[in-house]
N, C-alpha and C positions, 0 to 999 in steps of 0.2 A: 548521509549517502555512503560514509565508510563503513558503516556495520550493515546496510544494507550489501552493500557491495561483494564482505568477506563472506555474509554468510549464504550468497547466493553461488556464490563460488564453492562452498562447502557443497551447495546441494546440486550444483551441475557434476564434481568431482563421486559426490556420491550414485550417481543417475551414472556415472561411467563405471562405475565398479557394479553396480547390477548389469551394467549393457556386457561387462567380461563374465559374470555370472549366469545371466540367461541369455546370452547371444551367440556368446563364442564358448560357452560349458567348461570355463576354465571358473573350478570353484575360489572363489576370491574373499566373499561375502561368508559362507559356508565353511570356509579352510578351519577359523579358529571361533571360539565363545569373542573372545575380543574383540577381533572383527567385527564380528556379527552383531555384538550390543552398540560398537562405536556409531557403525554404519545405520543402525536404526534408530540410536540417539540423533545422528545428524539428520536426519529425512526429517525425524517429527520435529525438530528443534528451528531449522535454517527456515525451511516455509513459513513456520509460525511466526517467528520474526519477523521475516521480510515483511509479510503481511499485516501485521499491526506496527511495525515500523510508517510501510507505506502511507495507511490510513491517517496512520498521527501527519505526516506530511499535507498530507491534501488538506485536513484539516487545519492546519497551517498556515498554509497558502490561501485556503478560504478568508479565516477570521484576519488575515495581512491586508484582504482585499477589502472586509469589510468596515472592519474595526483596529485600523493601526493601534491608539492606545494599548487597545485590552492584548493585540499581539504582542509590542513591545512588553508588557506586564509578562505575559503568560507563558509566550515565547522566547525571554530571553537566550542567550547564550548557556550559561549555566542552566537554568531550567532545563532548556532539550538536552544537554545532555543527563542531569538528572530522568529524564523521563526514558530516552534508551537504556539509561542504566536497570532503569525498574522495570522496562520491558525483557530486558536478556535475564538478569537475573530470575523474572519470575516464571518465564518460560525452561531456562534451565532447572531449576527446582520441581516443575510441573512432568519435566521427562527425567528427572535422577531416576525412576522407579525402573529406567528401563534397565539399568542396571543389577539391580534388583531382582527383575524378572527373570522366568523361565520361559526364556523364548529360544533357548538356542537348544534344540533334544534332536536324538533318531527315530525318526519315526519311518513306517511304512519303507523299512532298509536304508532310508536317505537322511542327510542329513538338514535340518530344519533353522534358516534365520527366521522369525517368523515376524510379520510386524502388519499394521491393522489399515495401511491404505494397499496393502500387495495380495496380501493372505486373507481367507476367512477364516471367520472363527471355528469350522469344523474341525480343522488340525490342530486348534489349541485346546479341544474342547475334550478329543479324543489320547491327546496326550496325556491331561487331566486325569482325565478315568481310568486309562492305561496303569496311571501313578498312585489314582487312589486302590487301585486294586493290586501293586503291585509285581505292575506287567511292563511298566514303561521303564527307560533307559534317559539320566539324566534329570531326575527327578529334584527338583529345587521348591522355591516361594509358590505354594498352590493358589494363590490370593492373584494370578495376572487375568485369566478368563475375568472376574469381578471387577478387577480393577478399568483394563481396558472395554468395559461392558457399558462404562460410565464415561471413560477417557473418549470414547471415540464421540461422544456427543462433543463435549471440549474441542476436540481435533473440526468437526464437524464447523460449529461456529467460527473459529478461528480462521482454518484454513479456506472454507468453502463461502458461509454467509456474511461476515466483515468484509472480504474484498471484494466480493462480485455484488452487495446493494451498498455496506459501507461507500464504496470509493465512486460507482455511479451517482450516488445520492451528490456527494457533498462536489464531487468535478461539475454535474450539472447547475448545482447549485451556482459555482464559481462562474462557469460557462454564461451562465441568463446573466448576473450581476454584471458581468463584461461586457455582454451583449445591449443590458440596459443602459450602462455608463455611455458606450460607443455612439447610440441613438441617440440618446440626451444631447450629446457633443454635438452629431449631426443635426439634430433640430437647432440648437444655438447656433450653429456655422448658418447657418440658411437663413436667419431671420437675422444675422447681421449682415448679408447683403441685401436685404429687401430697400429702396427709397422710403424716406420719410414721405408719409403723403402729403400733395399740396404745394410739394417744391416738384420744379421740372429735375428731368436727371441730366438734362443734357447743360445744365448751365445757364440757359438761355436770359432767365428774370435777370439773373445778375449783367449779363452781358448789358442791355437793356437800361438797367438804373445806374451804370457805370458809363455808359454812351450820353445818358443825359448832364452826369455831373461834369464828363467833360464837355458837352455844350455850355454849360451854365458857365464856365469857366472862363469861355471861348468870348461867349460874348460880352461878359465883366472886364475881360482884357479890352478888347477893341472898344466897351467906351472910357 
């Protein structure tokens, strides 16, 4: 929950430096290269986390519901955090290139953050060409058109298809398994108040063979 936490906090703080950027035209985003690489390292990096973070949770909580042993195994304490560690890590490794990239040029008189859920690729494409002909301004790594041409499938699965059928899949999973536990329960509650058949509920037989014993009693005394 804490690495989820930080890095949702990362991507609401970043979601307010675009809101200072295209809302109120105070360039923030835009002012520096550093900026600009930081701010688009955290978009693609905080989401992706969050979200395969999420996922491993639900999954969690499923196999807790279903199979204590193999969660106790699989789930330990040092495992999950083993398992966030290999999730940040390999997410950060997967967006280092943004660094790398030439995403930050002037184009078309302005200046350019550019990054692949805001921008199309026409301005990366034309910057490109701009540089392969030696027209462009800020010319770096010509390999980012390529690279994000393959990245945005990545971004695609991660950010978009893991969370929205991953996390339905496996919460309704948990949901029915609760729903059938609960029913079960409620069919046993029911059929331990039903009477055994054959005996009265009210008492009555006993009442009856307890009236006779103390006649039998009654008249053993008096002779």
């Amino acid at each position: 929950m804490i690495a989820i936490a930080v890095f949702d906090i990362l991507t609401i703080l970043n979601g307010f430096l675009y809101w200072i950027e295209y809302e109120l035209l105070v360039p923030v985003v835009t002012a520096h290269v550093v900026l600009c690489k930081i701010s688009v390292f955290t978009i693609y990096c905080g989401p992706e986390i969050s979200a395969i973070t999420l996922t491993l949770m639900s999954a969690e909580r499923l196999m807790r519901k279903l199979n204590t042993a193999a969660h106790e195994r699989w789930f330990s304490i040092k495992r999950t955090r083993m398992y966030i560690v290999v999730i940040v890590l390999t997410m950060v490794l997967l967006n280092t290139y943004t660094f790398a990239s030439d995403i930050f040029f002037e184009e078309c008189c302005k200046h350019v953050c550019w990054n692949i859920y805001h921008d199309g690729t026409d301005v990366l494409e034309l910057h490109e060409k701009n540089c392969r002909e030696n027209m462009g301004n800020n010319c770096g790594d010509m390999g980012a058109l390529a690279f994000y041409s393959v990245y945005k499938w990545v971004a695609f699965s991660i950010y978009w298809i893991l969370p929205f059928v991953g996390l339905p899949v496996i919460n309704g999973w948990l949901l029915y398994d609760i729903w059938k536990e609960r029913r079960r329960r409620n069919n046993q509650e029911c059929r331990s108040i039903i009477p055994i058949p054959d005996l009265p509920v009210d008492g009555s037989e006993y009442d009856v063979d307890r009236d006779k014993e103390i006649t039998k009693m009654s008249d053993l005394h008096q002779c």
